[in-house]
C-alpha positions as CSV (number, residue, x, y, z in Angstrom):
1,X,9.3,4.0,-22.0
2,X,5.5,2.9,-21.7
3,X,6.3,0.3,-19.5
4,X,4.3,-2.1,-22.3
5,X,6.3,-4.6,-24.2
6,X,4.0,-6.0,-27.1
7,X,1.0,-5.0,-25.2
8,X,1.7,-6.5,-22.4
9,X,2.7,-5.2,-18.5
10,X,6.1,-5.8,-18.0
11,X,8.4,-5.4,-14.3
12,X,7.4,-6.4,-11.1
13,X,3.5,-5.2,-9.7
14,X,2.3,-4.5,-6.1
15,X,-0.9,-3.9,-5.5
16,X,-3.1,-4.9,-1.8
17,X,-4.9,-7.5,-3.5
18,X,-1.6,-9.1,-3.0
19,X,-2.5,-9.7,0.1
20,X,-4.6,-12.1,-0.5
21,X,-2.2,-14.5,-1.8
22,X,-1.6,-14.8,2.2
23,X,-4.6,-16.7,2.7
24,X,-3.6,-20.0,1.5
25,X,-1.0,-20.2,3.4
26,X,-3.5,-20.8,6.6
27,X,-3.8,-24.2,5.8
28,X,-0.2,-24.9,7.0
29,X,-1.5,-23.9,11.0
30,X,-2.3,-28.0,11.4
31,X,-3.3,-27.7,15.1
32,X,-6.5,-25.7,13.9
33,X,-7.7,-28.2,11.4
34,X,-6.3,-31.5,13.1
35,X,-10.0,-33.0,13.9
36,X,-11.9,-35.9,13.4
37,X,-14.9,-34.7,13.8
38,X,-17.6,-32.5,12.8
39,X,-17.9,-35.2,9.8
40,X,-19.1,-34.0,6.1
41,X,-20.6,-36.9,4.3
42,X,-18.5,-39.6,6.2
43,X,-15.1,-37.2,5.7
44,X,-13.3,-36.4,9.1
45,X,-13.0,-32.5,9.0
46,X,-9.1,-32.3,8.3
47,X,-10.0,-33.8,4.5
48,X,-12.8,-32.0,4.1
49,X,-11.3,-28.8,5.5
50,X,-8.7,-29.5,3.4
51,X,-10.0,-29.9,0.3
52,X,-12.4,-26.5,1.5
53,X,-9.1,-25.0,1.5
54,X,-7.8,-25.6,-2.4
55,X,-10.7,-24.5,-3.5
56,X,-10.5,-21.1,-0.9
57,X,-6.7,-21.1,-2.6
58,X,-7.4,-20.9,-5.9
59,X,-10.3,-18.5,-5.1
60,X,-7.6,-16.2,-4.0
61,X,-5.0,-16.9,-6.2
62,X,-7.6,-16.3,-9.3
63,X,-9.4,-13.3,-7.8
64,X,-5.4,-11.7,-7.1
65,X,-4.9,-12.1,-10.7
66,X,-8.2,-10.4,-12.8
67,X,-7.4,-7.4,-10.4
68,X,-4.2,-7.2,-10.7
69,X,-3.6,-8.3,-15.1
70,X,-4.4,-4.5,-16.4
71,X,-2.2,-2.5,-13.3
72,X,0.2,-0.6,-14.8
73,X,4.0,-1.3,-13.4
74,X,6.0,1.6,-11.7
75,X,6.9,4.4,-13.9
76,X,9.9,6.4,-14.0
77,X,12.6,3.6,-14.6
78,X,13.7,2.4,-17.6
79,X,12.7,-1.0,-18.7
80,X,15.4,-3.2,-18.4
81,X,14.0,-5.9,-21.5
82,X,13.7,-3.0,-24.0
83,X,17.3,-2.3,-23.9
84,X,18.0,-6.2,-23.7
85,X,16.2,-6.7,-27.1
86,X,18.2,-4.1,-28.6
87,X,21.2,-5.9,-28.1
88,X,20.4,-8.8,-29.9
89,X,23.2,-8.9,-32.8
90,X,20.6,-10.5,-35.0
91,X,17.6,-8.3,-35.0
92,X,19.2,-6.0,-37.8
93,X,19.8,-8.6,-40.2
């Protein structure tokens, strides 16, 4: 098997850029963000910082994905929804 299903990568992917779906998760440490001040156009800094930080997630979370889409999967097991498709009684008919 290719490891392809319609053209597309099929099974389960690692890769180090997965690391940086980590980075998000930074904006659960409260005590470093729980400020009032320095102030960005009248916003205490744990709004601003944030809002800083959605953007910084989907950053990540987008930049994960365009280097990730065309890895291949790992190769040298069989693919599991090939032989599922096959059993389907009414693909013959």
């Amino acid at each position: 098997m290719s490891g392809k299903a319609a053209g597309r990568v099929t099974g389960l992917q690692w890769s180090a850029w997965n690391l940086l779906l980590l980075v998000p998760l930074l904006m659960l440490i409260t005590p470093w963000f729980n400020f009032d001040k320095p102030r960005l156009l009248g916003l205490p800094f744990f709004y601003w910082y944030q809002f800083l930080f959605v953007i910084v997630g989907v950053g990540s979370v987008a930049l994960v994905y365009v280097m990730t889409k065309g890895k291949p999967v790992v190769t040298g097991k069989p693919d599991r929804l090939a032989e599922v498709d096959g059993l389907d009684e009414g693909a013959d008919q």
